[in-house]
C-alpha positions in Angstrom: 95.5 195.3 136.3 92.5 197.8 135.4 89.2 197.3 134.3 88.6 197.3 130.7 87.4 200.5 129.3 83.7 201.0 128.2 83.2 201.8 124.3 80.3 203.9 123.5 78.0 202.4 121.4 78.2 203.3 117.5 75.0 203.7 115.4 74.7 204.7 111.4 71.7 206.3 111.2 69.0 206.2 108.3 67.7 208.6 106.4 64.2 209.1 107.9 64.7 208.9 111.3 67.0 212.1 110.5 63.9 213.1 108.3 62.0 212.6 111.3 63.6 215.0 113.6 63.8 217.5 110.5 60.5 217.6 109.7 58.9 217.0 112.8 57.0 213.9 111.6 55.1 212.7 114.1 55.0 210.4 115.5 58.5 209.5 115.6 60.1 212.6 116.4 60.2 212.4 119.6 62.5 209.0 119.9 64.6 209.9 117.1 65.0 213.3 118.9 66.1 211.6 121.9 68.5 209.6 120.3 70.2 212.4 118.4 70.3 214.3 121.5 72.2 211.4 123.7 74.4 211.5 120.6 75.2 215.1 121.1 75.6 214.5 124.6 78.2 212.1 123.8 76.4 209.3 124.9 76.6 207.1 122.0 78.5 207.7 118.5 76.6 208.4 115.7 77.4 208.0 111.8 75.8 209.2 108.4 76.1 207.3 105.0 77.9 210.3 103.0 74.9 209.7 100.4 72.0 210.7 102.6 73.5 214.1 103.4 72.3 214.9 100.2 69.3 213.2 100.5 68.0 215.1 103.8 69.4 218.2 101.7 67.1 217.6 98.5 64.1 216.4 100.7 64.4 219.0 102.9 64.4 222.0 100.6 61.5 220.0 98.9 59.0 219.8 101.8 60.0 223.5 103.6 62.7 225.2 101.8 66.7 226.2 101.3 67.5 227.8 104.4 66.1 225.1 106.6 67.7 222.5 104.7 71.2 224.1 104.8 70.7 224.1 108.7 69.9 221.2 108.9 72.7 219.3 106.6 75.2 221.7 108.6 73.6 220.4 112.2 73.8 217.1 111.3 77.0 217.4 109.8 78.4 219.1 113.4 76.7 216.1 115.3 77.3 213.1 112.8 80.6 211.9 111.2 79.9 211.1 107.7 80.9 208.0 105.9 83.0 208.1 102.8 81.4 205.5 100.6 83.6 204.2 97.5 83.7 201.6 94.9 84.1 198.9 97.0 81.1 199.8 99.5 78.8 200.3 96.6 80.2 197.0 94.9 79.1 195.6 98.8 76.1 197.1 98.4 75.1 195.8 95.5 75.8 192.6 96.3 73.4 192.7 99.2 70.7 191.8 97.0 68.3 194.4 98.8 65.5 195.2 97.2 66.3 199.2 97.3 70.5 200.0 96.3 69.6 203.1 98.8 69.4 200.8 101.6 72.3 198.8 100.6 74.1 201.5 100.7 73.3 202.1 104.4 74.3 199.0 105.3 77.5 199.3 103.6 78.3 202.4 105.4 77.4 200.5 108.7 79.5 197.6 107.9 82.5 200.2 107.1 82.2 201.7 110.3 82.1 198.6 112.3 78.5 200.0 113.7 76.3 198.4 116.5 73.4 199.3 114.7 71.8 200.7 111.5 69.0 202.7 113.2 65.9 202.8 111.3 62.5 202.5 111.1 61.6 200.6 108.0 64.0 197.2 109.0 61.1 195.1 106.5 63.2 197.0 104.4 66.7 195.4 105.0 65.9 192.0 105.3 68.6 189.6 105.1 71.3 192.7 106.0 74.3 191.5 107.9 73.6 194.2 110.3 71.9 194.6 114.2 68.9 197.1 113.5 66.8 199.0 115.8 64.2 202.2 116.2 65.2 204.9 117.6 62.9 203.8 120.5 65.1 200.5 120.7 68.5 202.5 120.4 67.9 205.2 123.2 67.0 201.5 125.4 70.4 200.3 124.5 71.8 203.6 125.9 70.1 202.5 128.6 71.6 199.2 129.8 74.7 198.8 130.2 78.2 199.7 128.8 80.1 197.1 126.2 83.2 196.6 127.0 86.3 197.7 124.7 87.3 194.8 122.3 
C-alpha cells in the first residue's frame, strides 16, 4: 500500500491582486508577484473568474495602454486557467447576497472549481462568502507548510 498522493493547492485569484502585479502597485506587488510565480513554477494551481479577464483588460488599457494590456491578459491567460461562468454561477452569485455582484461572482467561480482559497486583498469585501480567503502574503505561507493530501 503507497502513500497518498499530495494535491497542489488551488487558488482563484481576484482581480487586484492580478492588478497588483500589472501595475506594479505597491505595496502589494511583491507578494502577489511571489504568488504568481510559485504558480508558474507549478507550485500551486491557480484559476481566473472568466469575467475578470476582461476586467484586467479594460483597466489595464485605462491606466497604461493596449499593448500592455494585451500582454498581460495573454500572460495571465498562459499561467491561469480561466473559469467558464454560466447561468447557474451567476444565479449563485446572486444569491450570495454580497454587497458587490463582482465579488459574487468570484466566489462563484471559486466554488465551481472546488478552490482552497479566493485570494484577495479586500476579504471586508466578501463577508459571509462560503469560501477560505487569504492575501497573497497568507497564500505563498500556505505554500509553505505542508502538502494536503489527495481526497
Amino acid at each position: 500500500m503507497g502513500f497518498p498522493t499530495a494535491r497542489k493547492l488551488k487558488f482563484l485569484i481576484d482581480t487586484n491582486i492580478l492588478l497588483d502585479v500589472v501595475l506594479e502597485r505597491p505595496p502589494w506587488v511583491a507578494d502577489a508577484t511571489g504568488l504568481l510565480d510559485a504558480i508558474a513554477k507549478g507550485r500551486a494551481e491557480g484559476y481566473i473568474a472568466g469575467h475578470a479577464v476582461t476586467t484586467v483588460y479594460y483597466v489595464v488599457e485605462r491606466a497604461r495602454d493596449r499593448t500592455l494590456a494585451a500582454t498581460a491578459v495573454s500572460d495571465l491567460l498562459q499561467l491561469l486557467a480561466v473559469v467558464p461562468l454560466g447561468s447557474a454561477d451567476f444565479q449563485r452569485a446572486l444569491g450570495l447576497g454580497l454587497r458587490d455582484f463582482e465579488d459574487g461572482c468570484q466566489v462563484a467561480a471559486s466554488l465551481q472549481v472546488g478552490a482552497d482559497s479566493l485570494v484577495t486583498r479586500n476579504p471586508k469585501d466578501f463577508k459571509g462568502a462560503p469560501v477560505a480567503l487569504h492575501s497573497a502574503g497568507e497564500a505563498l505561507a500556505l505554500l509553505g507548510a505542508a502538502t494536503f493530501p489527495a481526497f
